[in-house]
MMTF fields as JSON, N, C-alpha, C and O atoms, coordinates in Angstrom:
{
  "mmtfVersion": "1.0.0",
  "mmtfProducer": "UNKNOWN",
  "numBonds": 431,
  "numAtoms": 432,
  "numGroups": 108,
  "numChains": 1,
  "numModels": 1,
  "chainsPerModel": [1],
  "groupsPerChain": [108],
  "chainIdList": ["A"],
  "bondAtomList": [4, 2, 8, 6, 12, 10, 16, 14, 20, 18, 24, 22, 28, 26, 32, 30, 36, 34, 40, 38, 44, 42, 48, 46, 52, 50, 56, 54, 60, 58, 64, 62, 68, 66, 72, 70, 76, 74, 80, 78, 84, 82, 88, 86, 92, 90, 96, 94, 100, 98, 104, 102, 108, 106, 112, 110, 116, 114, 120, 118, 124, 122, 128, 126, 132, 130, 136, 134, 140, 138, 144, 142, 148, 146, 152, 150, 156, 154, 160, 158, 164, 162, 168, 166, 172, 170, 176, 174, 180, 178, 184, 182, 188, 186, 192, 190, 196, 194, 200, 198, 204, 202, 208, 206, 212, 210, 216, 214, 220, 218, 224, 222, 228, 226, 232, 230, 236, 234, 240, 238, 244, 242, 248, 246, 252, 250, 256, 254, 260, 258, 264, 262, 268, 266, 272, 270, 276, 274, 280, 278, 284, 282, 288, 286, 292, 290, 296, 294, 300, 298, 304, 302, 308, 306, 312, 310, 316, 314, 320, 318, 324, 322, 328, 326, 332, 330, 336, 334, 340, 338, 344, 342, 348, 346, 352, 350, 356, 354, 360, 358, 364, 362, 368, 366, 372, 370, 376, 374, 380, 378, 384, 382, 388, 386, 392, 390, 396, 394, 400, 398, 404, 402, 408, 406, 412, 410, 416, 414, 420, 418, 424, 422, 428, 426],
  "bondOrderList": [1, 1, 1, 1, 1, 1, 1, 1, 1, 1, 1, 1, 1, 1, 1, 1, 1, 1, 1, 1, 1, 1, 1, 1, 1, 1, 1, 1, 1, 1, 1, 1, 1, 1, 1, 1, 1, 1, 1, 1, 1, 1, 1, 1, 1, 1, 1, 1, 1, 1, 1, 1, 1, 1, 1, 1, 1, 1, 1, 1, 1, 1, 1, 1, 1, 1, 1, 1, 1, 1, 1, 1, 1, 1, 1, 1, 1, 1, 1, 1, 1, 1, 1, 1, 1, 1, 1, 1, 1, 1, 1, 1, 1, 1, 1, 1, 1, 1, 1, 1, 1, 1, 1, 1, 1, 1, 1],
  "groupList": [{"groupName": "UNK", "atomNameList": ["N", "CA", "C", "O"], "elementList": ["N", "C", "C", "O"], "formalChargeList": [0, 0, 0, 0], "bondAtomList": [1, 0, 2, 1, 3, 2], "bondOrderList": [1, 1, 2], "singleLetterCode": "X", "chemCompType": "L-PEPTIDE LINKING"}],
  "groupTypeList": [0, 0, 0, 0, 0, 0, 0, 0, 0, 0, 0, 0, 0, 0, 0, 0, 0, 0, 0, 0, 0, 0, 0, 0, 0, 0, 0, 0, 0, 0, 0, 0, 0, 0, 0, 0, 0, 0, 0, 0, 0, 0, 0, 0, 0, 0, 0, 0, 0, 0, 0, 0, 0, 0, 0, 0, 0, 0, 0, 0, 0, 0, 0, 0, 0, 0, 0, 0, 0, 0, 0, 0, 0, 0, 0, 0, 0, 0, 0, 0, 0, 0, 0, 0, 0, 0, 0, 0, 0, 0, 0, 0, 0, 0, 0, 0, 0, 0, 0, 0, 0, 0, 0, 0, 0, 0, 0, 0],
  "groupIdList": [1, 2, 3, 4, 5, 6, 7, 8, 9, 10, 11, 12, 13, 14, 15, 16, 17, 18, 19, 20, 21, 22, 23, 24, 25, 26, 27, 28, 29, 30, 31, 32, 33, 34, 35, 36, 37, 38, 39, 40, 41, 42, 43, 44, 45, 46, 47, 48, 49, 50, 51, 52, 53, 54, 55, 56, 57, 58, 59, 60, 61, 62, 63, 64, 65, 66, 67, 68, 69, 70, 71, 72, 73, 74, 75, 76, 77, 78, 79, 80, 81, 82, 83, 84, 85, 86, 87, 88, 89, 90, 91, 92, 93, 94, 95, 96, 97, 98, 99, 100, 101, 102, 103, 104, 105, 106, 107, 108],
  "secStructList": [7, 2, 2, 2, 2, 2, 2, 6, 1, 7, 6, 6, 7, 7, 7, 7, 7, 7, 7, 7, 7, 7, 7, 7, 6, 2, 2, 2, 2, 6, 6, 6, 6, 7, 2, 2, 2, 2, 2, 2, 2, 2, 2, 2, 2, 2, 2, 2, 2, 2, 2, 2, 2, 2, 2, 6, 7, 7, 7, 2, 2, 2, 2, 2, 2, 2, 2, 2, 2, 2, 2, 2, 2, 2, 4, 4, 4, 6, 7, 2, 2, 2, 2, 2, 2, 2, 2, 2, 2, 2, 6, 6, 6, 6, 6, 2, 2, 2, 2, 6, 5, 7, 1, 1, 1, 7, 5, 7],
  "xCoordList": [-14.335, -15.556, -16.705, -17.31, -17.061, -17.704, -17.783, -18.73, -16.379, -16.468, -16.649, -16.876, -16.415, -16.756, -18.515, -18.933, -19.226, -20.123, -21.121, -21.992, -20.632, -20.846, -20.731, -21.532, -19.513, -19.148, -20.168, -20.704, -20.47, -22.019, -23.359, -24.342, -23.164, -24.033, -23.721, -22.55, -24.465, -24.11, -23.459, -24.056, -22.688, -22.005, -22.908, -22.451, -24.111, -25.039, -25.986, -26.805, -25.778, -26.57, -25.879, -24.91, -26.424, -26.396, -27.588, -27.389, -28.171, -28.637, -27.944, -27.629, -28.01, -27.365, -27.073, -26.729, -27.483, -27.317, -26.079, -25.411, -25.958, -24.729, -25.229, -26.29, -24.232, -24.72, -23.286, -22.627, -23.184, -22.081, -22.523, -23.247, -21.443, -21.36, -20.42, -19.196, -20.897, -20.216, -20.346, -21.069, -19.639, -19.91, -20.851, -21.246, -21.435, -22.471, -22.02, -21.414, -22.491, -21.616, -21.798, -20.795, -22.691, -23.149, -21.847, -21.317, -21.552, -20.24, -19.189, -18.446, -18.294, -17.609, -17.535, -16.56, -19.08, -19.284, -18.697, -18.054, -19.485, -19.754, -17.965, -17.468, -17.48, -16.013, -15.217, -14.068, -15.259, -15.013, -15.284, -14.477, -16.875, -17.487, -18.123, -18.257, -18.639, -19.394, -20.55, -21.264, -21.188, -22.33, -23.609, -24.789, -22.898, -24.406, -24.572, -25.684, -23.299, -22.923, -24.174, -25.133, -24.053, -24.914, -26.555, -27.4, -26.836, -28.238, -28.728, -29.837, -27.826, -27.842, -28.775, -29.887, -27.952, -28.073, -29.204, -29.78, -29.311, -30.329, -32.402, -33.474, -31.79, -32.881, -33.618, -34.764, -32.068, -32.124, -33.2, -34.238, -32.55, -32.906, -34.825, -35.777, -34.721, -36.591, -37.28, -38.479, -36.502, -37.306, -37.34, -38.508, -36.44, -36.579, -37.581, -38.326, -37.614, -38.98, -40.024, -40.369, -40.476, -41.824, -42.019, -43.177, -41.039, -41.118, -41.158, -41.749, -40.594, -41.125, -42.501, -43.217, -42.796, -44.082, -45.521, -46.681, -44.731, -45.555, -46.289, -47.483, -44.842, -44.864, -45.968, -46.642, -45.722, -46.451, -47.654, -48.487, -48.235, -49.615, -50.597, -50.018, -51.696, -52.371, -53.368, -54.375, -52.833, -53.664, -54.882, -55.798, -55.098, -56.489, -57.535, -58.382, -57.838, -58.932, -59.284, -60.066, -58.27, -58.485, -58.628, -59.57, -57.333, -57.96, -58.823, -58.742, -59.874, -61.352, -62.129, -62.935, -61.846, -62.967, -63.066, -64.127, -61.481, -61.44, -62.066, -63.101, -61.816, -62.059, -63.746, -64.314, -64.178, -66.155, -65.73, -65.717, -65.392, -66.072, -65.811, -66.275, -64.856, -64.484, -65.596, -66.274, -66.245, -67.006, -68.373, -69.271, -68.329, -69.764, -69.989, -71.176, -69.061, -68.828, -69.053, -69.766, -68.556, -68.304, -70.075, -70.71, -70.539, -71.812, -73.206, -74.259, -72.368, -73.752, -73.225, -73.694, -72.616, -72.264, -72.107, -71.29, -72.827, -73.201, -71.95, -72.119, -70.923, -69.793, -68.591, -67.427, -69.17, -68.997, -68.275, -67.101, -68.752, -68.724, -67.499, -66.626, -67.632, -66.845, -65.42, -64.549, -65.343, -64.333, -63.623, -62.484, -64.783, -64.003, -63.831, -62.766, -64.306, -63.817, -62.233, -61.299, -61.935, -60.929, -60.088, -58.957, -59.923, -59.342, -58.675, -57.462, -59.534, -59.554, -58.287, -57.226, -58.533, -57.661, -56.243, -55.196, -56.284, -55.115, -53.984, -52.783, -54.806, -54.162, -54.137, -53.79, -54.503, -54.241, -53.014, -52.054, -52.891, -51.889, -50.337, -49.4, -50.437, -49.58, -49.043, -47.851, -50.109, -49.872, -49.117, -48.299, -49.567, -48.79, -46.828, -45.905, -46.947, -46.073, -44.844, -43.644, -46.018, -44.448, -44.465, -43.289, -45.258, -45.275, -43.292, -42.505, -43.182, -42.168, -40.46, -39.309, -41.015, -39.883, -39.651, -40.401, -38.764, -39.039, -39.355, -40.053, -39.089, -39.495, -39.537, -40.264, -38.12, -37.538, -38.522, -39.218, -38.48, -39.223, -37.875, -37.891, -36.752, -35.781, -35.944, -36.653, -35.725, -36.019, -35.22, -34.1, -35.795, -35.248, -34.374, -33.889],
  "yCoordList": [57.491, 56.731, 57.544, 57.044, 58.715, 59.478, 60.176, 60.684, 59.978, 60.238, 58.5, 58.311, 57.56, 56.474, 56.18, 55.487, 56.553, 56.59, 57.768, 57.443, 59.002, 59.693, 59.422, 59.752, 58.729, 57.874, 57.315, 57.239, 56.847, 55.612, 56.322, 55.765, 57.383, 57.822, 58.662, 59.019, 59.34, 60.003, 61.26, 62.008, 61.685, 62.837, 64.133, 65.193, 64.09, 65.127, 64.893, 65.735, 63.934, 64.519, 64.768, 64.116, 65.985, 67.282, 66.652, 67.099, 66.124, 66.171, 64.555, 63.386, 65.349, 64.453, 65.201, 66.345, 63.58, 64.38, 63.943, 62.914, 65.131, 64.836, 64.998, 65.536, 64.408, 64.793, 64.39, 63.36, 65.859, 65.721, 66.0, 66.739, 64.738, 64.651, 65.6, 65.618, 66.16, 67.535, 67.432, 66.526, 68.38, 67.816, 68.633, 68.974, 69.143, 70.193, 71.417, 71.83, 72.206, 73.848, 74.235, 74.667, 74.176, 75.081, 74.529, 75.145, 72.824, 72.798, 73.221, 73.183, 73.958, 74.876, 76.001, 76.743, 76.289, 77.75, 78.498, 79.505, 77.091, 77.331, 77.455, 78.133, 76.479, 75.928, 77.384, 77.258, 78.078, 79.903, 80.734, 81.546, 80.527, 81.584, 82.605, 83.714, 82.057, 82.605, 82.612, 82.125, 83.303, 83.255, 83.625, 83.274, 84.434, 84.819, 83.34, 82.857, 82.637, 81.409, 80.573, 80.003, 80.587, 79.728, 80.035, 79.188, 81.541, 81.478, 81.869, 82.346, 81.625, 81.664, 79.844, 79.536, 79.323, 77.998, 77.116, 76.078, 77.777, 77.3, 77.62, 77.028, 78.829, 79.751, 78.49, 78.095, 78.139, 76.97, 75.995, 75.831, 75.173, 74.009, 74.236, 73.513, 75.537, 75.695, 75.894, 75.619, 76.589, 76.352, 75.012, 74.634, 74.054, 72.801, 72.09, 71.265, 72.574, 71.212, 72.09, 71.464, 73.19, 73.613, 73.325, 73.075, 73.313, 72.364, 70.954, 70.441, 70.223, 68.616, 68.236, 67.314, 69.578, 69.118, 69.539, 69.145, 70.743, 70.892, 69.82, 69.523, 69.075, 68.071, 66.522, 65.88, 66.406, 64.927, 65.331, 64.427, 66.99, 67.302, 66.858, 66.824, 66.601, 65.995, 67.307, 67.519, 68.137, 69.505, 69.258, 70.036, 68.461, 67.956, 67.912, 68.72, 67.527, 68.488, 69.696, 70.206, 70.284, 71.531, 72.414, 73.174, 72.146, 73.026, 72.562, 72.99, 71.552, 70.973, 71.971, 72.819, 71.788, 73.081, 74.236, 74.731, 74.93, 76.339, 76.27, 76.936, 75.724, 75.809, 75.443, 75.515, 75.132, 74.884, 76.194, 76.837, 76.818, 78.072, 79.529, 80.64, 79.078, 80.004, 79.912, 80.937, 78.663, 78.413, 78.873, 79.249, 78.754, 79.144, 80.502, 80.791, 81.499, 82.82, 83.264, 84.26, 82.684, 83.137, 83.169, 84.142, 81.867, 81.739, 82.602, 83.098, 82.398, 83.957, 85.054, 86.069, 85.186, 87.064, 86.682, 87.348, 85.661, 85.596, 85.396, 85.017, 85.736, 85.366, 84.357, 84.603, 83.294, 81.674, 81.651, 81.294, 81.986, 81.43, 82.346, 81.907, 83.683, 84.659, 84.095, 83.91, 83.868, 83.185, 81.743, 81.289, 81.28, 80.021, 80.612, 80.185, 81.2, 81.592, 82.259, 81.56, 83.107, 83.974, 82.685, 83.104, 81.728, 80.771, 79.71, 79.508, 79.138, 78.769, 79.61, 79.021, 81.043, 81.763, 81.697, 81.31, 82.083, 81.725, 80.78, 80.985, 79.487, 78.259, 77.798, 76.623, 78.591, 78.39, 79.198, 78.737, 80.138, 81.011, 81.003, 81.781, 79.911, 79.331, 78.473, 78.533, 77.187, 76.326, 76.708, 76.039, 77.724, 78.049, 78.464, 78.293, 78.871, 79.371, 78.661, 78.915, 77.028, 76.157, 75.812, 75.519, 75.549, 74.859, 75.301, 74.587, 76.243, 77.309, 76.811, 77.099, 75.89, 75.648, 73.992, 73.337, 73.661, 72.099, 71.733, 72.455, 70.835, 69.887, 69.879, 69.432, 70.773, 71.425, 72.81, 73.066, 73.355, 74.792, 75.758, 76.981, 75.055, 75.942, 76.215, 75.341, 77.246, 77.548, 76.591, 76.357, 75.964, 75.342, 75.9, 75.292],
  "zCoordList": [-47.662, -47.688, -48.28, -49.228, -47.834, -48.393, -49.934, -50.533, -50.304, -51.825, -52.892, -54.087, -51.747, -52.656, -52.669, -53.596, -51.944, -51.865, -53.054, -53.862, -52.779, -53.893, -55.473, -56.347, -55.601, -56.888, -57.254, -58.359, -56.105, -57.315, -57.934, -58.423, -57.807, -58.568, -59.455, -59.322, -60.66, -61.628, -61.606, -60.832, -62.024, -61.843, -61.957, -61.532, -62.487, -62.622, -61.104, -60.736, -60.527, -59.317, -58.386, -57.996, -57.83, -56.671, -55.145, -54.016, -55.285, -53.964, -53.096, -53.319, -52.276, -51.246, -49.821, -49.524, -48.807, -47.04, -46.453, -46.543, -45.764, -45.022, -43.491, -43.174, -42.543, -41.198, -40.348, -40.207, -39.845, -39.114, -37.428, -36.761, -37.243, -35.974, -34.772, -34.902, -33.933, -33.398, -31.879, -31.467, -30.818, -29.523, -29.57, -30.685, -28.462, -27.978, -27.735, -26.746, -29.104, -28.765, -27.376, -26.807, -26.835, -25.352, -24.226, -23.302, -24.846, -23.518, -23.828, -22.847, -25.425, -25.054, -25.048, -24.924, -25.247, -25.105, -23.627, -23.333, -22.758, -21.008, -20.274, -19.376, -21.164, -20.765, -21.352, -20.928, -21.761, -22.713, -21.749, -21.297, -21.232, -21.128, -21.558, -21.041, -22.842, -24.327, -24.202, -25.079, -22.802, -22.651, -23.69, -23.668, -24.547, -25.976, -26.621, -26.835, -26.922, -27.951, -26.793, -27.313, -25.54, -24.851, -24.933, -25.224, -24.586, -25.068, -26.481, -26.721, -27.32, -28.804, -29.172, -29.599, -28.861, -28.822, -27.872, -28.2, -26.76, -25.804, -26.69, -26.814, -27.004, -28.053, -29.303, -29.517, -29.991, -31.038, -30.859, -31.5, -29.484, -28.819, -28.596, -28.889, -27.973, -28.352, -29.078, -29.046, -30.175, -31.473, -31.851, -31.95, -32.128, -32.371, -31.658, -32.189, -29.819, -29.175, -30.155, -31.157, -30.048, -30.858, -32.284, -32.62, -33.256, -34.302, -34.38, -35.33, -33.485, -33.241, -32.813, -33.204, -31.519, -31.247, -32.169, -32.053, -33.344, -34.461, -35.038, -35.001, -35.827, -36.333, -36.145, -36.95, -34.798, -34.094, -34.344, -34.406, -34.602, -34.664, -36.003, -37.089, -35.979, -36.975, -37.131, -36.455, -38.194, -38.543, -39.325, -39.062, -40.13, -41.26, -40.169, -40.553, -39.292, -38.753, -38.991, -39.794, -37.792, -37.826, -39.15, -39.371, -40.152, -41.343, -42.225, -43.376, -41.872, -42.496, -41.515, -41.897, -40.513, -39.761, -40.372, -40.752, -40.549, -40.923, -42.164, -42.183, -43.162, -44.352, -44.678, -45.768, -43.678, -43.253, -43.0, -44.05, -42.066, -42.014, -42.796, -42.543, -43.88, -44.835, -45.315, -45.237, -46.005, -46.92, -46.601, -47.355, -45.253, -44.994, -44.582, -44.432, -44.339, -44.279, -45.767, -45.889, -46.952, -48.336, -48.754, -49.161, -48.515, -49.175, -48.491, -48.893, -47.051, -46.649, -47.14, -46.626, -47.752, -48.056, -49.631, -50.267, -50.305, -51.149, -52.471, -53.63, -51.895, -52.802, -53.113, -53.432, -52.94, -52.844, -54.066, -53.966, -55.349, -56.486, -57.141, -57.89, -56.698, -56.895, -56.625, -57.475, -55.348, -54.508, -55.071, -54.957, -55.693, -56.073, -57.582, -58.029, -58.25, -59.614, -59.054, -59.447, -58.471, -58.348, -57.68, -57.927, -57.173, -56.861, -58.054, -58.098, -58.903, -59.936, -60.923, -61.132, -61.495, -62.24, -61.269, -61.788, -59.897, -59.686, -59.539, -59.359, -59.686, -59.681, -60.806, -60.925, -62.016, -63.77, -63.731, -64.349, -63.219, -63.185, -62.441, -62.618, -61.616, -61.132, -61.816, -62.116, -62.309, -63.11, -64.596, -65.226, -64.836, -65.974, -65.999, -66.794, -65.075, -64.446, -64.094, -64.189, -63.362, -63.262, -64.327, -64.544, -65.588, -66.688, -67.304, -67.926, -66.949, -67.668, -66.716, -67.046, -65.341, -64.519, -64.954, -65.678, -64.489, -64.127, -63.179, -62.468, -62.886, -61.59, -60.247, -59.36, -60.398, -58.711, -58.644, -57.661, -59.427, -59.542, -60.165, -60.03, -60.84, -61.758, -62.552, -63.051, -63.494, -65.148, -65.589, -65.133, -66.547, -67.584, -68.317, -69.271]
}
């Protein structure tokens, strides 16, 4: 099923998801007695809640605040313009840069 599915599309494309379905390593870790395999995995499981609860977060506040107070740190110390010039060259310089990749960011 999975390779008829792949079929329908062009032989030059490469991206595609897969998702496999698996029991829960930790119950035969426990059922072993592979106690690292268990807090290997328990470890996992918390990085994942702290990346979900990353996620649900709505950051455009906060980095509109920070970025008020970059701006207003830059312009009392008088180098606002400096800052945005040296900003400017580096994002020509980037730009040039992918100019040279394609799309993904591969060399052509």
């Amino acid at each position: 099923m999975l390779q008829r599915r792949i079929g329908r599309y062009p032989i030059t494309e490469i991206r595609f998801n897969l998702l496999a379905m698996i029991q829960d390593p930790r119950l035969r870790a426990m059922e072993i007695g592979d106690l690292e395999t268990v807090r290997r995995e328990e470890e996992r499981r918390e990085a994942w809640q702290w990346e979900n609860a990353l996620r649900k977060h709505n950051f455009v506040g906060f980095a509109h605040e920070v970025l008020k107070g970059v701006v207003k740190v830059k312009t009392q110390e008088g180098k606002y313009e400096e800052w945005l010039s040296d900003a400017k060259k580096e994002l020509a310089k980037k730009m040039a840069e992918r100019k040279g990749k394609g799309k993904d960011g591969y060399e052509d």
